[in-house]
matplotlib code that plots the C-alpha trace (Angstrom):
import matplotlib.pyplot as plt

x = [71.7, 72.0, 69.3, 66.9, 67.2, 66.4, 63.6, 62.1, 62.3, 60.5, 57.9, 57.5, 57.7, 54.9, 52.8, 53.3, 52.3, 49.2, 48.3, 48.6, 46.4, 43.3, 43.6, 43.7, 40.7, 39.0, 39.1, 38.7, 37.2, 34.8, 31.2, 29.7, 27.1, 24.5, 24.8, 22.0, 20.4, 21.6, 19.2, 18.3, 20.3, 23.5, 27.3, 27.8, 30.9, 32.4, 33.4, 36.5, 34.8, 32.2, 31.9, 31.4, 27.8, 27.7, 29.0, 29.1, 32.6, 33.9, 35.0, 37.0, 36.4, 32.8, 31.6, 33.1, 32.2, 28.3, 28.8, 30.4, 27.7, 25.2, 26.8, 27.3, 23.4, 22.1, 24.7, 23.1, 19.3, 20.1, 21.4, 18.8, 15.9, 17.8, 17.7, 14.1, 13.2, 14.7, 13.2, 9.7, 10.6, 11.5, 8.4, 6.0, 7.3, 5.9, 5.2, 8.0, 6.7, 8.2, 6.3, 7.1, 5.9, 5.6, 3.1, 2.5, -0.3, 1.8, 3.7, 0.0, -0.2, 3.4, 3.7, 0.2, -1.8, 1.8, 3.6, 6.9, 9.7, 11.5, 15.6, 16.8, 14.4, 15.0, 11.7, 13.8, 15.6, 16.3, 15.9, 14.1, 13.7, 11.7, 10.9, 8.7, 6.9, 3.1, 1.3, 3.0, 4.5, 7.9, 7.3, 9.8, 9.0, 10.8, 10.5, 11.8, 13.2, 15.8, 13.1, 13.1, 12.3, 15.6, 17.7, 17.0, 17.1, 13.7, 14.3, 10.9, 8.3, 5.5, 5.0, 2.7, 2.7, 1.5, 0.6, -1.0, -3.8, -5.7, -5.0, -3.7, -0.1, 0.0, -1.4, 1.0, 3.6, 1.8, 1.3, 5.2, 5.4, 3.0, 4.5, 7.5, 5.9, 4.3, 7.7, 9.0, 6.1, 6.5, 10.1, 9.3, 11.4, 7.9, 4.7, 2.2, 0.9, -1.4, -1.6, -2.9, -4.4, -4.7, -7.7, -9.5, -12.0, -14.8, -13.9, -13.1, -10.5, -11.3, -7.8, -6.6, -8.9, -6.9, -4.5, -6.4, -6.4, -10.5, -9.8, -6.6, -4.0, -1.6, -2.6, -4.2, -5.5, -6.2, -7.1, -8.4, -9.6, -13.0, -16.1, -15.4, -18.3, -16.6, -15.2, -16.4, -14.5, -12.9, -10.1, -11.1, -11.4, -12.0, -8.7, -9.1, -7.6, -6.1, -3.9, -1.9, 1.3, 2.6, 2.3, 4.4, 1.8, 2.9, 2.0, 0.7, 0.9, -2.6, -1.0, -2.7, -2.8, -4.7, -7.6, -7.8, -6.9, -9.6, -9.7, -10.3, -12.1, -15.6, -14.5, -12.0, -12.2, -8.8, -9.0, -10.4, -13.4, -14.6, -16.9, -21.0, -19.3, -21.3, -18.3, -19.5, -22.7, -21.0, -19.2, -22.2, -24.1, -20.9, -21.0, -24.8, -25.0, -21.0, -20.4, -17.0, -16.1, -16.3, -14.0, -10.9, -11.5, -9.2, -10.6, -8.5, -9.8, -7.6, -5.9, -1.9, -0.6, 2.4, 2.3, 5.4, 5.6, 3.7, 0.6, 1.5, 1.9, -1.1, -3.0, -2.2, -3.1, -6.1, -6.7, -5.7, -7.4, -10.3, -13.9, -15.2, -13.4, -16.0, -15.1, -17.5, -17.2, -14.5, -14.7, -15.3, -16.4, -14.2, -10.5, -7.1, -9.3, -11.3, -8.2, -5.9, -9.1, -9.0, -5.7, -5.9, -9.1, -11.3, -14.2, -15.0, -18.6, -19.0, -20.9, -23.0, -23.5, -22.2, -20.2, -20.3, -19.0, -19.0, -18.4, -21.5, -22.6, -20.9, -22.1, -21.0, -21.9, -24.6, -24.3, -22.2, -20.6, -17.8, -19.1, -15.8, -15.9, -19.5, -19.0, -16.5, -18.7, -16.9, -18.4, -18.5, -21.8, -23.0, -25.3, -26.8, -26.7, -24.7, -27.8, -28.0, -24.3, -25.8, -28.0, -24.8, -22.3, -25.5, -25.6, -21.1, -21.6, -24.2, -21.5, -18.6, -15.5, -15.4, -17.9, -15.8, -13.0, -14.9, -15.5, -12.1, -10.9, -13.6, -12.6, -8.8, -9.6, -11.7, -9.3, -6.2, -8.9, -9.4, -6.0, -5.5, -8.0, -7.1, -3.9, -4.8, -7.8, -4.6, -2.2, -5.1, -6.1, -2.3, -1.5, -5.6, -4.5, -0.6, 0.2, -0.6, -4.2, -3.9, -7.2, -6.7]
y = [60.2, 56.4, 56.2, 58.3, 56.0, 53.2, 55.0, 55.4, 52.1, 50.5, 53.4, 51.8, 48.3, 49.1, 51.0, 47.8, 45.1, 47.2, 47.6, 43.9, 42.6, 45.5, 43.9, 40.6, 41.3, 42.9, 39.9, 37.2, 38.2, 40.7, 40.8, 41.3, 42.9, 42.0, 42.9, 44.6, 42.6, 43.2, 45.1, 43.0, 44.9, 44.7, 43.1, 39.9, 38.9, 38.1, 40.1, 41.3, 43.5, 44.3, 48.7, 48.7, 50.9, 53.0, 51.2, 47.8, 45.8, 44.0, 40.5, 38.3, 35.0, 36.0, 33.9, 30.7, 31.0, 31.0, 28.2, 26.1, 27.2, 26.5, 22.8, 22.1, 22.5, 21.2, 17.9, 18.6, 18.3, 15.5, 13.1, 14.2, 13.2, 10.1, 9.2, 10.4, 8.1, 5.2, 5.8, 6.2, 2.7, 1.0, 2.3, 1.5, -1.5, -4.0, -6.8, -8.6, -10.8, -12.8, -14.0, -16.8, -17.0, -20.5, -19.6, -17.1, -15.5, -14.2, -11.5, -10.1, -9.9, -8.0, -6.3, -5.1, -5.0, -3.8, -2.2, -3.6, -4.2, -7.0, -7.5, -8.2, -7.5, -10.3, -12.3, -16.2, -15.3, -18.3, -16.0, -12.4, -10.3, -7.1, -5.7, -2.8, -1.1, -0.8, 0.1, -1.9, -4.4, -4.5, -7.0, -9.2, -10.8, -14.1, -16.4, -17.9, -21.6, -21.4, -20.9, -24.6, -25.5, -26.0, -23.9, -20.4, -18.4, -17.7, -13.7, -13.6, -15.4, -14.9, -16.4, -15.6, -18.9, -18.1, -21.6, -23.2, -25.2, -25.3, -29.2, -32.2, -31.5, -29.0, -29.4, -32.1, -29.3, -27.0, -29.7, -30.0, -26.4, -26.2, -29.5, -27.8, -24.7, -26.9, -28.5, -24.7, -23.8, -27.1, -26.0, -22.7, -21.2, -19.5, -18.8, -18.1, -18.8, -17.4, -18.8, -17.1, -20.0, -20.1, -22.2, -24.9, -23.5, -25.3, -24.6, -27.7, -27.0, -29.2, -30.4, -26.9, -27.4, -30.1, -27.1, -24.0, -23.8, -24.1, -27.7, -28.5, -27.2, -24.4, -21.5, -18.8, -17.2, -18.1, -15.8, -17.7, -17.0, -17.5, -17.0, -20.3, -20.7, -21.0, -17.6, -15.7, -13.0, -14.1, -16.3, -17.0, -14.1, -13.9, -13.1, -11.4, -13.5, -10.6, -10.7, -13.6, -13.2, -16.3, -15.1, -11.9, -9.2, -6.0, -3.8, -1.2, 2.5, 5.1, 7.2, 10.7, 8.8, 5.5, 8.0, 10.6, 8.8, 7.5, 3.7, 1.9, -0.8, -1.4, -4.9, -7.5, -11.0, -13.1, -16.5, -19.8, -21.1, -24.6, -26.7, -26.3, -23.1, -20.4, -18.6, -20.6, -18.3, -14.9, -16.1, -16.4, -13.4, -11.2, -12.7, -12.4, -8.3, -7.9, -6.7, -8.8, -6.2, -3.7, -5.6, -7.3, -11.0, -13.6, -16.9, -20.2, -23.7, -25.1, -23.4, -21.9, -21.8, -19.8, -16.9, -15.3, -12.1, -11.7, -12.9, -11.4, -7.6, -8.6, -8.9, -6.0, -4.0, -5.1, -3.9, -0.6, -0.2, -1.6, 0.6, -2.8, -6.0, -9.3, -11.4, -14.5, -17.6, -20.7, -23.0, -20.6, -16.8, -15.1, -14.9, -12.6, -11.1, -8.9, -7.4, -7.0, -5.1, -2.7, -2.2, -0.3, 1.2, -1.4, -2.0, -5.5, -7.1, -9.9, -13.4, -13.2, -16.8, -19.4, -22.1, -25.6, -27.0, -26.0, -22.1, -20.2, -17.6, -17.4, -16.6, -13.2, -12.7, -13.4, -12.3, -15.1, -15.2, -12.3, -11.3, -9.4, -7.4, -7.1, -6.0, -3.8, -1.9, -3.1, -0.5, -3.1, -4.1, -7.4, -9.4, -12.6, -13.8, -13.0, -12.2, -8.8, -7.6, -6.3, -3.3, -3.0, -2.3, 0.0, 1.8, 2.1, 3.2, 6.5, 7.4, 10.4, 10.9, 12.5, 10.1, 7.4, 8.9, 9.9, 6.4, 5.0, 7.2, 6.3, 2.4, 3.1, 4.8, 2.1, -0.6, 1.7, 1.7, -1.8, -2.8, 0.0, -1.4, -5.3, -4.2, -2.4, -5.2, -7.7, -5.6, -5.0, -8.8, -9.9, -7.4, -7.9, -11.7, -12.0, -9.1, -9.5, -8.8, -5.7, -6.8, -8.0]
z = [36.7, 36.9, 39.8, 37.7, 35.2, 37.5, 38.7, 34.7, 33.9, 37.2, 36.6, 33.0, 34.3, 36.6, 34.6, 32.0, 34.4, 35.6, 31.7, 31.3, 34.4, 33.0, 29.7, 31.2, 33.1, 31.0, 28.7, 30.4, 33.7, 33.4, 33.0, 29.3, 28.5, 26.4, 22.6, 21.1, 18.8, 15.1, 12.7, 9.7, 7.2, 8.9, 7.2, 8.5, 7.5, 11.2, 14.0, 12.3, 10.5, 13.7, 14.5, 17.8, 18.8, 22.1, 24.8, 23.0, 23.3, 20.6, 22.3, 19.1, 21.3, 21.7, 18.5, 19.7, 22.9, 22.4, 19.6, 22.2, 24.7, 22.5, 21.6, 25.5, 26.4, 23.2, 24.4, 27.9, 26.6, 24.4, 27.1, 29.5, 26.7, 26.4, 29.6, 30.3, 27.4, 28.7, 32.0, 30.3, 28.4, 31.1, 32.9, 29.9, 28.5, 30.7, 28.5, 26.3, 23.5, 20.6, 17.9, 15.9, 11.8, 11.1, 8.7, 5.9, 7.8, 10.2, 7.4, 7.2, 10.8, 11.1, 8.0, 6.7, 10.3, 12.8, 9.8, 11.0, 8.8, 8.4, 8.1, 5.2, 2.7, 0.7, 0.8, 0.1, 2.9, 5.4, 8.5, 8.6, 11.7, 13.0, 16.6, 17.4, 20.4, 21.3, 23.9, 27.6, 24.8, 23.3, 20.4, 18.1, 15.5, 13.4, 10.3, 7.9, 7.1, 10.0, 12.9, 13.8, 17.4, 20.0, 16.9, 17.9, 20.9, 22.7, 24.3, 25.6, 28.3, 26.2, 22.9, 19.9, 17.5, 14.0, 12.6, 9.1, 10.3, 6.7, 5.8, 7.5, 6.5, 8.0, 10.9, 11.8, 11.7, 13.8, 16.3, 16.6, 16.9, 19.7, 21.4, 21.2, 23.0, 25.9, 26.8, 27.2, 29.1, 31.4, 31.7, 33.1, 30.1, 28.9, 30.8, 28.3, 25.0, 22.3, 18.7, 15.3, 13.2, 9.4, 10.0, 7.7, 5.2, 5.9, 10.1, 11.2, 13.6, 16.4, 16.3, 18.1, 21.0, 23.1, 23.6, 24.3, 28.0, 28.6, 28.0, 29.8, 27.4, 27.8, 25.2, 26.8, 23.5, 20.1, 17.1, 14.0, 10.6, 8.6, 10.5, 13.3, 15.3, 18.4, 18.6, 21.9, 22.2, 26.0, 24.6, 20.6, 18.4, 14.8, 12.8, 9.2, 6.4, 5.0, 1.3, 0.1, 1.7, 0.3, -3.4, -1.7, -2.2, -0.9, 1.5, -0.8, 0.1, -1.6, -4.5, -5.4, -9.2, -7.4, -5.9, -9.0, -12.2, -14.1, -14.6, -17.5, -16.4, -14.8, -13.1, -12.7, -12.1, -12.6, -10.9, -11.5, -12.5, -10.9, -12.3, -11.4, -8.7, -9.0, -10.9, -13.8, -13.4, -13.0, -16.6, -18.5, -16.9, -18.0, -21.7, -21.9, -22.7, -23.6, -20.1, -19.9, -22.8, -19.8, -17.4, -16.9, -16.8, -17.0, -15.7, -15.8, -15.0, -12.7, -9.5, -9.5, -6.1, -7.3, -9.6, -12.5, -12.4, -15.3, -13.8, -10.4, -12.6, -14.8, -11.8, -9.2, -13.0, -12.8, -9.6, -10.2, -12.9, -12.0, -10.2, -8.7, -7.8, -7.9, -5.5, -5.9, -3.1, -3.4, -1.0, 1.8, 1.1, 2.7, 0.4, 0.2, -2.9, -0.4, 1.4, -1.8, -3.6, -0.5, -0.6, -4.3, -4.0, -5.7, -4.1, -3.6, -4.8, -2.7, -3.2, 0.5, 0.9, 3.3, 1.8, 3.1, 6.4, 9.9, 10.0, 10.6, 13.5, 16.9, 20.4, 19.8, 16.3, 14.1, 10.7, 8.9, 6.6, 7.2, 10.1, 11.0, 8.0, 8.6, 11.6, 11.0, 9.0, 5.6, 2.5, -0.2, -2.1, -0.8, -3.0, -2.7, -6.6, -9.2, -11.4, -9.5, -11.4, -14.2, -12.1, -10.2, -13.2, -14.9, -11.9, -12.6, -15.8, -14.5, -11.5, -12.0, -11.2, -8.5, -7.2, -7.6, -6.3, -2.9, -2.7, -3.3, -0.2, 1.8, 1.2, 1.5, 4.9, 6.0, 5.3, 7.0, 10.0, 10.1, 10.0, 13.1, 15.1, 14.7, 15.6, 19.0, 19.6, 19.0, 21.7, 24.2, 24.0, 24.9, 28.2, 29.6, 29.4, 30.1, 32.5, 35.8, 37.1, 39.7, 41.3, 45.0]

ax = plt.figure().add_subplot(projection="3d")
ax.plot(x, y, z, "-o")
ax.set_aspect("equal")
plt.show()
């Protein structure tokens, strides 16, 4: 009796332990089969509550085993797209250059024409910071009060040195900045050298010429503004002046109200009006028939470097809410009127007459003054005396809306275009001249 009991409970041992491996394996070790997909109408509140279909097996780890799948090859693609695009920079970026903005000019050049940002935001800051990528080049870009040469840390070999050049102030900074530049250049800590030059109104920037390499210097390029007759497009290129930076104006991004809202005024001119200037003219021709009753004019006799924010408001208002922006000549014809017109979709009428001094028509270009713009194929109404305004503003009065507003896109897309194509003539310019020439 006592041995057939023996010989029940081994049977049930057994017979337990063989249970347990089948469920075990069945479990853990062998193969699934593919659910059928679920119809659209089907409970989903978790496999609890899962009927099983045919020969379909319920499997209660199945749910956390494909979310863990799932997170271990979307971890797997990550790191390999990582590491594909660091390759790809490594194997683009060929070209490391560091710009330094000694000069207001040189927020245009980042901020309005690169679209970089700068860190922090705050404008008074003493140091302000921003680096991009384009094209072969990694750039980096600096200003502020605390750029002084020997106090910060040069992190590239080629240097882009934005510099004020307009008076002889400031030119006897510039020249320390660019003394400063040949001593790292002599010291093997850079090898090359452009400058963008806020140049003199009236073009006389001989003073730059010592230094551009054509003459013994060290700077391989230069890009400067107004229409300098020594631009030749091999290693000085025309610049744009672009909007006043130094009075903070924005970058300013098109609105759907800035291209379809009606405006309320005809024109705007807000500026100053010199004695015997032609802007004397343009006053009486708009008081003559009432026309400054159809514009926003606000003319003051003496120049204000620095605006309140009053006058800064008062003025990008007028903008907006001005069809045509008259933009007649100061000392040279080109000003940060033009750009800042563009930039709401107020199209500039434009004084087309040289100014005195030495600017005029380049080897390359012969159709002075703003012969960039010009060039550029620039949609703004060109005339060559301010008695012509009246036919202009009677031909305003006759044009629609939607007129109007076809041409405010077309100007806002030009001007978007521009800045685009500085930009890549800009990064093009830098690798044909600082990388390393392939030809044997």
């Amino acid at each position: 009796m006592r041995g057939a009991r023996k010989r029940l409970c081994s049977a049930l041992i057994v017979a337990y332990g063989l249970f347990s491996l089948y469920a075990a394996y069945t479990v853990f070790l062998r193969p699934r089969r593919t659910a059928a997909p679920r119809p659209p109408h089907r409970d989903r509140r978790g496999p609890r509550d899962h009927v099983a279909a045919g020969n379909e097996e319920w499997n209660p780890w199945e749910g956390e085993e494909k979310s863990e799948l799932l997170a271990s090859q979307q971890r797997y693609e990550a790191n390999l797209k990582m590491i594909k695009n660091a390759r790809s920079h490594l194997e683009q970026t060929s070209l490391r250059v560091q710009i330094w903005g000694k000069a207001a000019i040189g927020l245009y050049l980042w901020q309005h024409i690169f679209g970089g940002h700068l860190q922090p935001d705050d404008v008074s800051a003493q140091w302000r910071e921003g680096s991009q990528k384009a094209g072969k080049t990694y750039f980096s870009f600096i200003t502020g009060p605390s750029v002084v040469p020997g106090y910060f840390s040069v992190e590239a070999e080629n240097v882009v040195l934005v510099l004020n050049g307009r008076e002889k102030a400031k030119i006897t900074y510039a020249t320390q900045w660019l003394h400063y530049a040949q001593t790292l250049i002599q010291t093997h800590k850079i090898q090359h050298v452009a400058v963008v030059l806020l140049g003199n109104e009236q073009c006389s920037n001989e003073w730059i010429q010592p230094y551009l390499k054509r003459h013994g210097g060290f700077v391989n390029l230069l890009f400067v503004t107004y229409d300098y007759a020594l631009v030749n497009e091999e290693d000085i290129f025309q610049w744009p002046l672009g909007v006043a930076t130094y009075r903070n104006f924005p970058v300013v991004e098109p609105s759907w109200s800035m291209l379809h809202d009606p405006r309320s005024h005809l024109c705007n001119f807000l500026g100053t009006v010199y004695k015997n200037s032609s802007r004397e003219t343009l006053m009486e021709i708009l008081k003559q028939d009432g026309l400054d009753k159809l514009c926003w004019i606000a003319a003051r006799e003496q120049w204000q470097p620095q605006e309140t924010n009053e006058s800064f408001k008062n003025y990008q208002d007028a903008l907006l809410q001005s069809d045509l922006t008259l933009c007649p000549v100061g000392i040279n014809t080109e000003c940060y009127r033009i750009y800042e017109a563009c930039s709401y979709g107020s199209l500039p009428v434009i004084e087309d007459v040289m100014t005195p001094g030495d600017c005029g028509n380049s080897s390359m270009y012969h159709s002075a003054p703003l012969q960039l713009l010009k060039t550029m194929g620039a949609p703004f109404i060109f005339i060559k005396n301010w008695k012509e305004l009246p036919a202009v503003l009677e031909k305003e009065k006759k044009m629609s809306l939607q007129e109007k507003i076809q041409r405010r896109k077309k100007l806002i897309e030009w001007y978007q275009n521009f800045k685009a194509w500085m930009r890549q003539k800009f990064i093009n310019t830098l690798e044909n001249s600082f990388l390393p020439s392939d030809k044997g």
